[in-house]
DSSP file (Angstrom, degrees, kcal/mol; ACC not computed):
  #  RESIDUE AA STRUCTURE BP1 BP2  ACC     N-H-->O    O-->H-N    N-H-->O    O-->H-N    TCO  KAPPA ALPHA  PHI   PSI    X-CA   Y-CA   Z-CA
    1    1 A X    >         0   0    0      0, 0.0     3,-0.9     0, 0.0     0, 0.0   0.000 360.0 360.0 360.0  97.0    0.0    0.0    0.0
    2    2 A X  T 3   -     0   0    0      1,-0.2     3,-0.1     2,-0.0     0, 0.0   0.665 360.0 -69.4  70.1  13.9    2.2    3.1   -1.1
    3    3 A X  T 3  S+     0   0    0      1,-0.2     2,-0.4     0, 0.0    -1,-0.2   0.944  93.0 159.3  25.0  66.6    5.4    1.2    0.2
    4    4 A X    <   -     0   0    0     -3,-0.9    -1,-0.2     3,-0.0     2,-0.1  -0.991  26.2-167.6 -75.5  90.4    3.9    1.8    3.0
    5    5 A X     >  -     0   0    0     -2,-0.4     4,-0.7    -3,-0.1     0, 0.0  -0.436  39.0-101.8-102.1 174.5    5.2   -0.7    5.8
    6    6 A X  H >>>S+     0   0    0      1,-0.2     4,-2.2     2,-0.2     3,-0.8   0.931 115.9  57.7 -68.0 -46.3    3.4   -1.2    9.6
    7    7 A X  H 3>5S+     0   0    0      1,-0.3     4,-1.8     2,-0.2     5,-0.2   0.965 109.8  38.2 -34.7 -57.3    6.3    1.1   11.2
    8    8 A X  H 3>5S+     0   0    0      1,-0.3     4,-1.1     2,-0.2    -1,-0.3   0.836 112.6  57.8 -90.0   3.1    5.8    3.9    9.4
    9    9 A X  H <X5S+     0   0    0     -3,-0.8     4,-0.5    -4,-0.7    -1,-0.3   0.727 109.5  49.4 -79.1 -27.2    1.3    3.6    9.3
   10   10 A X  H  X5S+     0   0    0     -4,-2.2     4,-2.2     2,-0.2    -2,-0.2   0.703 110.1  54.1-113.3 -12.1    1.2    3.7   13.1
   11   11 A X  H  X<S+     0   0    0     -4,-1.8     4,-2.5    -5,-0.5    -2,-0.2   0.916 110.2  43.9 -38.5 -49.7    3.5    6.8   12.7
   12   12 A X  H  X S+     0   0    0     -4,-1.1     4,-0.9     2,-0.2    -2,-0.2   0.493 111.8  49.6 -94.8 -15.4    1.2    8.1   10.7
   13   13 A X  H  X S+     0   0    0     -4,-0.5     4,-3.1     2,-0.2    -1,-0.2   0.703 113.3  52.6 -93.7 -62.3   -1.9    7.1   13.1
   14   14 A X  H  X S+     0   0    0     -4,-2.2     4,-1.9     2,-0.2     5,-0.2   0.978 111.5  49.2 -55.7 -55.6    0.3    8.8   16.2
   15   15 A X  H  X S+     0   0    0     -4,-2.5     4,-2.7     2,-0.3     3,-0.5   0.913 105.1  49.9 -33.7 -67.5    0.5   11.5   14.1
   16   16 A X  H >X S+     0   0    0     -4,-0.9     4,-1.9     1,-0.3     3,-1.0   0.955 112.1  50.2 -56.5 -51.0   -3.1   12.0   13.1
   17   17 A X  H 3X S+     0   0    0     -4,-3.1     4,-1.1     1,-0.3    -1,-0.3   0.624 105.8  54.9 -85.9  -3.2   -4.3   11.8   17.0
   18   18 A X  H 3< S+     0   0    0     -4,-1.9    -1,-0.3    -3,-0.5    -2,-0.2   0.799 115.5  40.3 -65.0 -26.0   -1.9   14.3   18.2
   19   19 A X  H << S+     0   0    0     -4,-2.7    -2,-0.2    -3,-1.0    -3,-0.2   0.983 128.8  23.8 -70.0 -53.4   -3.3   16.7   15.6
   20   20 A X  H  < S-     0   0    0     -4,-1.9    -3,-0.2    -5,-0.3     4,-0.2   0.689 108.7-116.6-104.8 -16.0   -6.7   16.3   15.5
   21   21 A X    ><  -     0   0    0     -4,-1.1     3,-1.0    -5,-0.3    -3,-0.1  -0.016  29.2 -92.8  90.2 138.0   -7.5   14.7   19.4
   22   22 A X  T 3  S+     0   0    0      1,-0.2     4,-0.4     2,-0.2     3,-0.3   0.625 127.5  54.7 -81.2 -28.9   -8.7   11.7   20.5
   23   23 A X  T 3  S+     0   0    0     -3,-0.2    -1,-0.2     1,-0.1     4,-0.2   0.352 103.3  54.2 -67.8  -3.7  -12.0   13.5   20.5
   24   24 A X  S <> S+     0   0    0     -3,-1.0     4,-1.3    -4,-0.2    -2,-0.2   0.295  87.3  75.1-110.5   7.6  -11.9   14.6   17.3
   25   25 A X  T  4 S+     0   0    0     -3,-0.3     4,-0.6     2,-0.2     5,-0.4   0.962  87.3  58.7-102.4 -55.2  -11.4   11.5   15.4
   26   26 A X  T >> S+     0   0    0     -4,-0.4     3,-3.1     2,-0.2     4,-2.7   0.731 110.7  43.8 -15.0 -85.9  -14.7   10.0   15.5
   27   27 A X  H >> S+     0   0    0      1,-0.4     2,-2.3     2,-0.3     4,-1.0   0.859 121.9  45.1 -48.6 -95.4  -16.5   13.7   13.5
   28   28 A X  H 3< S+     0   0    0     -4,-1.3    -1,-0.4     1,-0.3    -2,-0.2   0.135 108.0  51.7 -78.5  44.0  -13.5   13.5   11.2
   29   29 A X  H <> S+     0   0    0     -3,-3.1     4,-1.6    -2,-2.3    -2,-0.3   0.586 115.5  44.1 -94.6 -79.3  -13.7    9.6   10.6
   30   30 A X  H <X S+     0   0    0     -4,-2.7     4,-1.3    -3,-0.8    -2,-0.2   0.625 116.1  52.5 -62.9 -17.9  -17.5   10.1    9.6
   31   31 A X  H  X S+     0   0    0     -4,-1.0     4,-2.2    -5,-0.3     3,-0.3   0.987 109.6  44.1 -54.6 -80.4  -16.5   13.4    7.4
   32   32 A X  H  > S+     0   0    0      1,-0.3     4,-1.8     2,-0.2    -2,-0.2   0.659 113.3  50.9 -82.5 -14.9  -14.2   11.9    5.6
   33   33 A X  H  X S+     0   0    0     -4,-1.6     4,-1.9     2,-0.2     5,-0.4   0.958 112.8  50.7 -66.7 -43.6  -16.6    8.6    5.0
   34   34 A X  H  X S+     0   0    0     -4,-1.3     4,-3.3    -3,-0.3     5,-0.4   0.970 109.9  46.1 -53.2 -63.1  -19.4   10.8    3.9
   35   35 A X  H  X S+     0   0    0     -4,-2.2     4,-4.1     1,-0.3     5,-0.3   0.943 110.9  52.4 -64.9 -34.4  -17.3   12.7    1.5
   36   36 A X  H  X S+     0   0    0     -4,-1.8     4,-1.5    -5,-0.2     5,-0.3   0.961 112.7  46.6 -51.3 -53.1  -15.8    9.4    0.1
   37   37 A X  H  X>S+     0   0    0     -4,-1.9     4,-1.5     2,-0.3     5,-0.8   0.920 110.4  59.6 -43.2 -59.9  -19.5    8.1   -0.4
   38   38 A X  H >X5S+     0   0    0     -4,-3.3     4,-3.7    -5,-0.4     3,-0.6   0.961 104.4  39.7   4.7 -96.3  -19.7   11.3   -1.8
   39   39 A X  H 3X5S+     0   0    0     -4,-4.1     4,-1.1    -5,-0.4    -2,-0.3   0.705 109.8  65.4 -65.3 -21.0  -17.1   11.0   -4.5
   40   40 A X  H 3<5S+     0   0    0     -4,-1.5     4,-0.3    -5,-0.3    -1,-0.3   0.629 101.6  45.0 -79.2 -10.9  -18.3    7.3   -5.4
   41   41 A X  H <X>S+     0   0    0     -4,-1.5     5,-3.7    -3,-0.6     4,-0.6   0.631 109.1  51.8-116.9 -21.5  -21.6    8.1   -6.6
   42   42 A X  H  <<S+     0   0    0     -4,-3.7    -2,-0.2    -5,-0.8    -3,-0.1   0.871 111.6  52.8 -86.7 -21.5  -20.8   11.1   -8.8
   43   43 A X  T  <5S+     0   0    0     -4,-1.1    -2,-0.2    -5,-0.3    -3,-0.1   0.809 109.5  45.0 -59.4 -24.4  -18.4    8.8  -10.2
   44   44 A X  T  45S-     0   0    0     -4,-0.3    -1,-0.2     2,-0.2    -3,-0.1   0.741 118.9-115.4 -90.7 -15.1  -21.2    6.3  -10.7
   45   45 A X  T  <5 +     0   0    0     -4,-0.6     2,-0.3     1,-0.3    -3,-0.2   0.980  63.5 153.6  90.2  46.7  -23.2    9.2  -12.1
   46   46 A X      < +     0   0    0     -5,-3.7    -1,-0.3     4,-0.0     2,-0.3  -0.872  17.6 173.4 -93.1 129.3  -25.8    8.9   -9.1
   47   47 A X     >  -     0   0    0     -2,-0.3     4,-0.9    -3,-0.1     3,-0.5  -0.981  32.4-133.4-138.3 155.8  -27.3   12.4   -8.7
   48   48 A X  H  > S+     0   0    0     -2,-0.3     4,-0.8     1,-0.2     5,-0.1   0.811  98.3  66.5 -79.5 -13.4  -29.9   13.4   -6.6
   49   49 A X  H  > S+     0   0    0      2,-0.2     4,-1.5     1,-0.2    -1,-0.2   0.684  99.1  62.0 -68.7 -17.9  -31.8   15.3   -8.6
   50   50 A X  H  > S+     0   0    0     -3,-0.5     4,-1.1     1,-0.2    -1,-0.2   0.871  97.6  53.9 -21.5 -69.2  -32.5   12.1  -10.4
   51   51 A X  H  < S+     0   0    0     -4,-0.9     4,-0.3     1,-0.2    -2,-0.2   0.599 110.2  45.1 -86.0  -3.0  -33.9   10.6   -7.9
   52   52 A X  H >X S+     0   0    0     -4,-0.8     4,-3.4     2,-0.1     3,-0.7   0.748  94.0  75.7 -55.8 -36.9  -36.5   13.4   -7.2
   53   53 A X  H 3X S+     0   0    0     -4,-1.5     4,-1.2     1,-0.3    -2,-0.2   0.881  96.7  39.9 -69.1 -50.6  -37.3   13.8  -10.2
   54   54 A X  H 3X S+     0   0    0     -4,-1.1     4,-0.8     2,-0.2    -1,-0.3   0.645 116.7  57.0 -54.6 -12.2  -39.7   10.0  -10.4
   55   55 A X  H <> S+     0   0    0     -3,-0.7     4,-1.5    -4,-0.3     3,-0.3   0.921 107.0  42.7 -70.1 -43.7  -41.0   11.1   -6.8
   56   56 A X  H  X S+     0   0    0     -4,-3.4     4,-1.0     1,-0.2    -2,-0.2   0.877 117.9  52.6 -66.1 -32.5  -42.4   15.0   -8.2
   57   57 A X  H  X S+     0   0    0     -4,-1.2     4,-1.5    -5,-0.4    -1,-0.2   0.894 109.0  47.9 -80.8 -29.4  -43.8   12.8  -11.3
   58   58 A X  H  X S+     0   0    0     -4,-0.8     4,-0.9    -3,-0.3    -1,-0.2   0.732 111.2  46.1 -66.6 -36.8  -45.6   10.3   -9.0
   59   59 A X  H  X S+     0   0    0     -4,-1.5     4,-1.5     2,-0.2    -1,-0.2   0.566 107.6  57.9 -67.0 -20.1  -47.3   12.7   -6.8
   60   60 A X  H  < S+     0   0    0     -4,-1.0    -2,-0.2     2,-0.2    -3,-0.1   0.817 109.4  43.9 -89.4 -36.9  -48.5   14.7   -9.6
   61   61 A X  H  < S+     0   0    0     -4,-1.5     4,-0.4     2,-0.1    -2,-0.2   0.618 106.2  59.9 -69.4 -14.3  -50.2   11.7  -11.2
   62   62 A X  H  X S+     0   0    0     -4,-0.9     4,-0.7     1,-0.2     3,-0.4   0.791 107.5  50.1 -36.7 -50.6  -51.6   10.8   -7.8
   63   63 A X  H  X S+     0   0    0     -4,-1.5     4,-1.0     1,-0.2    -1,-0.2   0.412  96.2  70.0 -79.6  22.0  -53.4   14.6   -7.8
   64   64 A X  H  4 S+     0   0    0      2,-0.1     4,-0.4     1,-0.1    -1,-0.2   0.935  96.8  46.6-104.8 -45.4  -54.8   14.1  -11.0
   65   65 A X  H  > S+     0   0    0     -4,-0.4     4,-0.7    -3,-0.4    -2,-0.1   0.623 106.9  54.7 -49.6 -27.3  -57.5   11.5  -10.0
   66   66 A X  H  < S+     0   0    0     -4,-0.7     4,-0.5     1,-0.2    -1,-0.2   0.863 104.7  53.4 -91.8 -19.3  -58.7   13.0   -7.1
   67   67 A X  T  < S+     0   0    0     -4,-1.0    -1,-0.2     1,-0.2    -2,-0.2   0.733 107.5  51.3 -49.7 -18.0  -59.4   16.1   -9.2
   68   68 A X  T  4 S+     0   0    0     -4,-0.4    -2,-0.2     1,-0.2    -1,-0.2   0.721 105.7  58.8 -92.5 -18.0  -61.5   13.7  -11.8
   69   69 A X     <        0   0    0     -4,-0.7    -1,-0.2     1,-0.3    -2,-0.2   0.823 360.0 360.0 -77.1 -11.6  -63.4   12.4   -8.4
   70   70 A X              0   0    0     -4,-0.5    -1,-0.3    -5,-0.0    -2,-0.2   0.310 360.0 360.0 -66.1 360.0  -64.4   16.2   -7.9
């Protein structure tokens, strides 16, 4: 992994909790998953406005019947 050996990853581990705090790793743990999740689904071309877009079309044929029941 990067020539990356165990020595110098729990360097790199010590490192990160003296910077960010032993309280702080949780918040930027879950940050940095979101934003990966993120970046995988504009890569897949997942957007959200997609997915709104069959929700607005479903409700809008939903009202349409109960106007004809008027």
């Amino acid at each position: 992994m990067f020539g990356m050996g165990p020595t110098e990853l729990v360097l790199l581990l010590l490192l990160v909790l003296i910077v960010f705090g032993a309280g702080k790793l949780p918040q930027v743990g879950r940050s940095l998953g979101g934003a990966i999740s993120e970046f995988k689904d504009s890569v897949k071309g997942k957007d959200e406005d997609e997915d709104e877009k069959p929700a607005s079309s479903s409700t809008s044929s939903d009202a349409s019947p109960k106007d004809d029941a008027e």
